[in-house]
N, C-alpha and C positions, 0 to 999 in steps of 0.2 A: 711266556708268562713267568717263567723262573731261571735262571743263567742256567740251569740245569734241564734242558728242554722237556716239558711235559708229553710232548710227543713222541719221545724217544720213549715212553714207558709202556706207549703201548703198542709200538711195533717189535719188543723186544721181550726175548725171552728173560726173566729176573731170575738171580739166584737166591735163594732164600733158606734158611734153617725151619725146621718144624719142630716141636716138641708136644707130642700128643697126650692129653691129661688122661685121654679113654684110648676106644678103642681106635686101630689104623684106620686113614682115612680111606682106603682099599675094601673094608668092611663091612656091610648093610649095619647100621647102628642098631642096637637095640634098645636105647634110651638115649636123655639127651647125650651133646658131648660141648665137654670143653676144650680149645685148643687153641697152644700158643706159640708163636714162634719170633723169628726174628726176619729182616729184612736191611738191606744198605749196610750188608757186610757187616751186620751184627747191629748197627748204629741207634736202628728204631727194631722197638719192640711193637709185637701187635698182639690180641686177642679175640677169641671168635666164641661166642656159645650159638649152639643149633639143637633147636627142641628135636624132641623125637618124633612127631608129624611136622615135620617143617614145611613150610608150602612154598616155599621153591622161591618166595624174596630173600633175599639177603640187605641190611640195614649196614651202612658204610657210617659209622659216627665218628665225626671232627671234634675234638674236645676243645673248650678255651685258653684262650692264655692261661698261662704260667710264668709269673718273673722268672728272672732267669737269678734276681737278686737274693731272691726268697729260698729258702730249705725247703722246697717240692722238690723230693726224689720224682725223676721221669715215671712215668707208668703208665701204661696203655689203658686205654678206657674204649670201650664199646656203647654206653649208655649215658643217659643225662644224671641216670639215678637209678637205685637199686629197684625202686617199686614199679618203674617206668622198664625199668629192666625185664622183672618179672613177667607182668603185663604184655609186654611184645612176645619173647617168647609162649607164654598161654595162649596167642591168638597164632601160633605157628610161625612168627618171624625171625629169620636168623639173625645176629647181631655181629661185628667188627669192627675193630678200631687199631689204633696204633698211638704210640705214645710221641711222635715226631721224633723227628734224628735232634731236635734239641729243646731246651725249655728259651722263654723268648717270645720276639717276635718272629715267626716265622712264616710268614707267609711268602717267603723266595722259595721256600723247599715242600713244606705241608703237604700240599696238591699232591706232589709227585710221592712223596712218603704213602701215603691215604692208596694210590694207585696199583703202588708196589705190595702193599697189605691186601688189597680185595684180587690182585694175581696171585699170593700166596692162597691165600684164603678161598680161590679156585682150585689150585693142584692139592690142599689139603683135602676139602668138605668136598669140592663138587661142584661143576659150572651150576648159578642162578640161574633161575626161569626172569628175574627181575633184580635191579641192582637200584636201590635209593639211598641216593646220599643225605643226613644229617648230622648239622652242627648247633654249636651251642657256643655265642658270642665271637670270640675270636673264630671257632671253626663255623660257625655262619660262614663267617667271609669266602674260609674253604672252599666250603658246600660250593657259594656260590660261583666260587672258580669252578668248579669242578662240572656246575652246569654250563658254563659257557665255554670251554672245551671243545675245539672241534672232534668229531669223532668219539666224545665222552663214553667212557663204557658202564656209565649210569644213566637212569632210565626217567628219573626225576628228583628233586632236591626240594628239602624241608627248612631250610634255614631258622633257626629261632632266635631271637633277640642278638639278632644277628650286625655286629660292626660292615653292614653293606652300605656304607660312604666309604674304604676304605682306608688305607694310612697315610693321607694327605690331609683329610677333610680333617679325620680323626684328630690328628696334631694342631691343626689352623681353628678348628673351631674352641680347644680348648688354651691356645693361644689369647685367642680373643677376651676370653673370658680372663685369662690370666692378666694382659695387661691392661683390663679395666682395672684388677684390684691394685695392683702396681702404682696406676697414674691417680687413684682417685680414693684407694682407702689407705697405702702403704706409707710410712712417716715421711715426709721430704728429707731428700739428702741419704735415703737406705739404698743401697745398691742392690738389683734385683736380676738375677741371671735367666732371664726365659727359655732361652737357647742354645745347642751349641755346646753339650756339655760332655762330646769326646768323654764319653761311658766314666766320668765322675759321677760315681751315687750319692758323694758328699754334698757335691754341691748341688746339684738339684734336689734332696732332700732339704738340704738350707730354703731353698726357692720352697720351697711348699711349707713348711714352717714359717716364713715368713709369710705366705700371702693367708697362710690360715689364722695368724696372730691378726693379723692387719682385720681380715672380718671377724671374727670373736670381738677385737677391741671395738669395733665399729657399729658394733649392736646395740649401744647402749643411748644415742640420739638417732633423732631423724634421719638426720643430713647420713649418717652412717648407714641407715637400713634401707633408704632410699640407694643408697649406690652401691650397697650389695646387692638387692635387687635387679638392679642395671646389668651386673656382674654376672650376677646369675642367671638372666635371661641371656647372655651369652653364652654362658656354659650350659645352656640347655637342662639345666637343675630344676627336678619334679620340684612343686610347690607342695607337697606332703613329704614328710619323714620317719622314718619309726616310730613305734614308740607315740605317736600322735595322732590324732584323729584328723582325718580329711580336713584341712579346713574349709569351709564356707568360698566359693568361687569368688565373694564380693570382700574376704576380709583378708587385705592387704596385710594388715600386720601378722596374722598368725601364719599366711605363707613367707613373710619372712625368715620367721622364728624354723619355718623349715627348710628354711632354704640354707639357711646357717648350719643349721644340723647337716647336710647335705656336702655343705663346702666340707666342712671337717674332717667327713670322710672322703669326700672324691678327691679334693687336693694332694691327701698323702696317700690314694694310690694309684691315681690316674695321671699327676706329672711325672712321676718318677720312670712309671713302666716308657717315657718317652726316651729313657737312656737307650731301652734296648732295641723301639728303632730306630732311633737314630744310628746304633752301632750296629743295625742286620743294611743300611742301606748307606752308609757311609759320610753321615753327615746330616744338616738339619734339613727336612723337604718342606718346611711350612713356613708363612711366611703373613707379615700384615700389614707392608707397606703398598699404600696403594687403597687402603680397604678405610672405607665410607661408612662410619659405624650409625650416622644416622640413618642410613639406608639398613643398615643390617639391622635398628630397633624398631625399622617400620614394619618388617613382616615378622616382628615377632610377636610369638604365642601370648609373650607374659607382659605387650605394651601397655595395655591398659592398668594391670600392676604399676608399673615401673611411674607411668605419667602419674596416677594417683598421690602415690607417696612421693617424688620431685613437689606435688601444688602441694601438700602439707607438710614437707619438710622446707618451703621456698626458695629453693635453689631453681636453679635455670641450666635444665634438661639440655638444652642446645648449646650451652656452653660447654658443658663436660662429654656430650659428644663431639662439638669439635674438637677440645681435647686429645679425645682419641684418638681421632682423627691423624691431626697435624703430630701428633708423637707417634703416630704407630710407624716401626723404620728399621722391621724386622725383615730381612731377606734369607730366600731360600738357596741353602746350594743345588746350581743346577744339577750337576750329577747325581745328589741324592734325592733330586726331587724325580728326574730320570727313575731313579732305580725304583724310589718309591712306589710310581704308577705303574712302573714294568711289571713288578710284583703283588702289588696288591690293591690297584683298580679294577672295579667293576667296568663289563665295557656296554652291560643290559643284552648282548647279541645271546639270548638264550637259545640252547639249543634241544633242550627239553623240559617239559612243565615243574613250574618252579611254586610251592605254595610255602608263603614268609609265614611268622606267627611272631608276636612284638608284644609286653605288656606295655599298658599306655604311661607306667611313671617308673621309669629305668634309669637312674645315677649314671651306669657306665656305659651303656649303650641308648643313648635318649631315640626315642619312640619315632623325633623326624625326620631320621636319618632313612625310615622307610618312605617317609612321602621321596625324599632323594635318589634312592633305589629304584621306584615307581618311575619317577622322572626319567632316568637311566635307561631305563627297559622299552618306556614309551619312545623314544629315540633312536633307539635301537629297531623301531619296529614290532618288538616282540611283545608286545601287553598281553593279546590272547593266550600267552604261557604263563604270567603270574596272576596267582591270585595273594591275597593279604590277610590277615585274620589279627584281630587285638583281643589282647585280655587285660579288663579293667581291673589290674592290680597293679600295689609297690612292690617294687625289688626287680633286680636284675633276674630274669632266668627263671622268674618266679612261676612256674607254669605248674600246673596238676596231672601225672600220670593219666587222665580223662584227656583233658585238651590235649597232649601228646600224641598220646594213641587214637584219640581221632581224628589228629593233622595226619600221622601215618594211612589213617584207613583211606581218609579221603583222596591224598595223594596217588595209594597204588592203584585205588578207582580211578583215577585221571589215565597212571598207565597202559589198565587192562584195557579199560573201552574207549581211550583216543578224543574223549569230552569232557570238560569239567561236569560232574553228576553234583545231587546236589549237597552233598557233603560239601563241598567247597564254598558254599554258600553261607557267609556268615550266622545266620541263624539257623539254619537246620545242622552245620557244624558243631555250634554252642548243643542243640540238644542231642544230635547222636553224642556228644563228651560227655551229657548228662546220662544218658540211657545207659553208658559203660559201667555203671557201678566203682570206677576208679576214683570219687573225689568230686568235687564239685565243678562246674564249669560259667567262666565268666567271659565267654568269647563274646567281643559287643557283635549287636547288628549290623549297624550302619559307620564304619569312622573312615573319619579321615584325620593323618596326622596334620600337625602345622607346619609351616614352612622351615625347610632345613635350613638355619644361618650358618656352616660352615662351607656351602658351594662358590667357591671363589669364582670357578668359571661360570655358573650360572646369574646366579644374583648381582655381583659384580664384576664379572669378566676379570680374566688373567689368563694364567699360563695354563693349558690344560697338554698334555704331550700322552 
């Protein structure tokens, strides 16, 4: 799963530093303790707080991305947030994390970092009665390695707004989107770099200022909002934005107007972070020659948008998806495509109960990238370990210390008694978040996401390794 064998972490004893904030870990505590130390030869730092009734789970948290481009000093994180923080402890959970050995994409090393922190975090505090993993977007993906792990020395995984298509799909699907805007809103004659850009931040920031000017200037006819639209059901962009009231399911143009808001931000920070996998796997792994864009806006969520505005802008939808079509002649390198899935494919073989949590209108991590996940697992055989939970909000990650702490409770029910109870049941879910007094709770009942369009291997076959 990582050039660095994940299996070697756990048949090996690790060497690690401690730095104890309280008392030694040799001790009986007499209140909480804090404790931090290091791991991988100093490289990844990690942090642990344990209430003073700790009930014998310990909570293993993946933190998300972090450019590697951006001034985020490394730092170890344990929690999604401070209130969520609190909250876990109060109910007796222990908490750990680590900062990864780098900022980046990292999902070749994460896993094993994460592994080497919860053996630290053994010989400090004390073997767990229970070990559950959770992450939060990029450390989703974690999480999710970390459940399908032969031999895992976790007990169950909470993934949240989790990138579970991993860093294939990840790249190919916003590919897709990119060279809609390219072929059908960008000036003829602009030179447009999608790929391939051997860790230049120059010039893939060019690329995203250019496809973002291109929809900004495109806003202002038809024919322009109609094929952002287009654009945007490729890039899998919520039809709400900040700042803006929900639009109306039936009014095409005001999901425009948010889809535009949407581009603005996702373009400048969702191409750029593809320098750093392209430089953690050695090259581009995504790819769209070959790919059938009118097939991939048949099962899309936002068709009936997109056809809408094509009949009232009069243009001819089948033109500009053949279009695409016939120009898309973007190839993957093989070896990076290799390394890609080596590292950060889902394979669905879970090997312990796995419950996702997703808000249903997410920028960076879009909501159908769980029906994909689901797909994955189904395949795998293993369905009776995942269960799914949505919360009908915007924002990425946007969840409430209530719905947290009730995915936690229900999960370590899953482990105590070996059955999903009925915590995991989307509606009695939503009301034990509510009963918590942490915040309000918007866990739907019944959903199902829309079709994932970045499965190259499913939807339209290709390479899958």
């Amino acid at each position: 799963m990582s050039p660095r064998s994940l299996a070697s972490s756990l048949a090996c004893a690790l060497a690690f530093s401690v730095v104890a904030a309280s008392s030694a870990a040799a001790e009986e505590p007499s209140g909480p303790r804090h404790v931090e130390g290091t791991v991988d030869d100093g490289a990844t730092a990690w942090v642990a707080d344990v209430p003073a009734h700790w009930n014998g789970t310990v909570l293993l948290y993946s933190h998300g991305y972090r450019p590697s481009f951006l001034p985020i000093p490394p730092s170890a994180e344990n929690a999604p947030d401070d209130a969520t923080r609190q909250a876990l402890l109060d109910r007796g959970y222990a908490l750990v994390g680590s900062s990864y050995e780098r900022g980046g994409w990292t999902l070749d090393t994460a896993a094993e970092d994460q592994l080497q922190t919860l053996d630290a975090f053994r010989a400090a505090v004390g073997r767990p009665s229970r070990v559950l993993a959770v992450g939060t977007s990029m450390g989703g993906l974690v999480t999710g390695q970390l459940a399908e792990l032969p031999g895992t020395p976790i007990d169950g995984a909470l993934p949240t707004c989790g990138l579970m298509h991993g860093g294939v799909d990840l790249l190919n699907y916003q590919l897709d989107g990119a060279h809609a805007i390219t072929q059908l809103l960008v000036p003829e004659g602009t030179e447009v770099r999608l790929v391939d850009y051997g860790g230049d931040l120059a010039a893939v920031n060019a690329t995203a200022r250019t496809l973002t000017d291109a929809v900004v200037a495109a806003q202002d006819d038809p024919e322009g909002r109609a094929r952002i639209a287009l654009a945007a059901a490729l890039y899998h962009l919520p039809r709400w934005a900040e700042g803006q009231d929900e639009p109306d399911p039936r009014d095409h143009e005001a999901q425009v107007d948010a889809q535009v808001a949407q581009f603005t931000f996702a373009l400048g920070f969702t191409y750029p972070a593809r320098v750093d996998i392209e430089d953690t796997v050695g090259g581009n792994p995504s790819w769209n020659a070959g790919v059938d864009y009118r097939a991939l806006l048949r099962h899309a969520d936002e068709r009936a948008q997109v056809e809408a505005l094509y009949r009232a802008a009069g243009l001819d939808l089948d033109a500009d998806l053949d279009r695409l079509t016939e120009t898309a002649s973007v190839t993957a390198d093989e070896d990076a495509l290799h390394t890609a899935y080596a590292t950060s494919e889902l394979t669905g073989d879970l090997q312990v109960p796995v419950l996702s949590l997703h808000t249903t209108h997410d920028v960076l991590a879009p909501v159908q990238v769980e029906e994909e996940y689901a797909e994955t697992v189904r395949r795998a055989g293993a369905r009776g370990l995942l269960r799914q939970a949505f919360v009908y909000r915007l924002g990425h990650c946007e969840f409430t210390p209530a719905e947290l702490v009730a995915s936690v409770e229900a999960l370590d029910e899953r482990v105590a008694t070996g059955h999903w109870g009925s915590g995991a049941n989307s509606r009695r879910l939503d009301a034990a978040a509510e009963a918590l007094g942490l915040g309000a709770s918007e866990i739907l009942p019944d959903h199902r996401p829309a079709e994932w369009l970045g499965d190259r291997g499913g939807l339209l076959g290709g390479p899958r390794s």
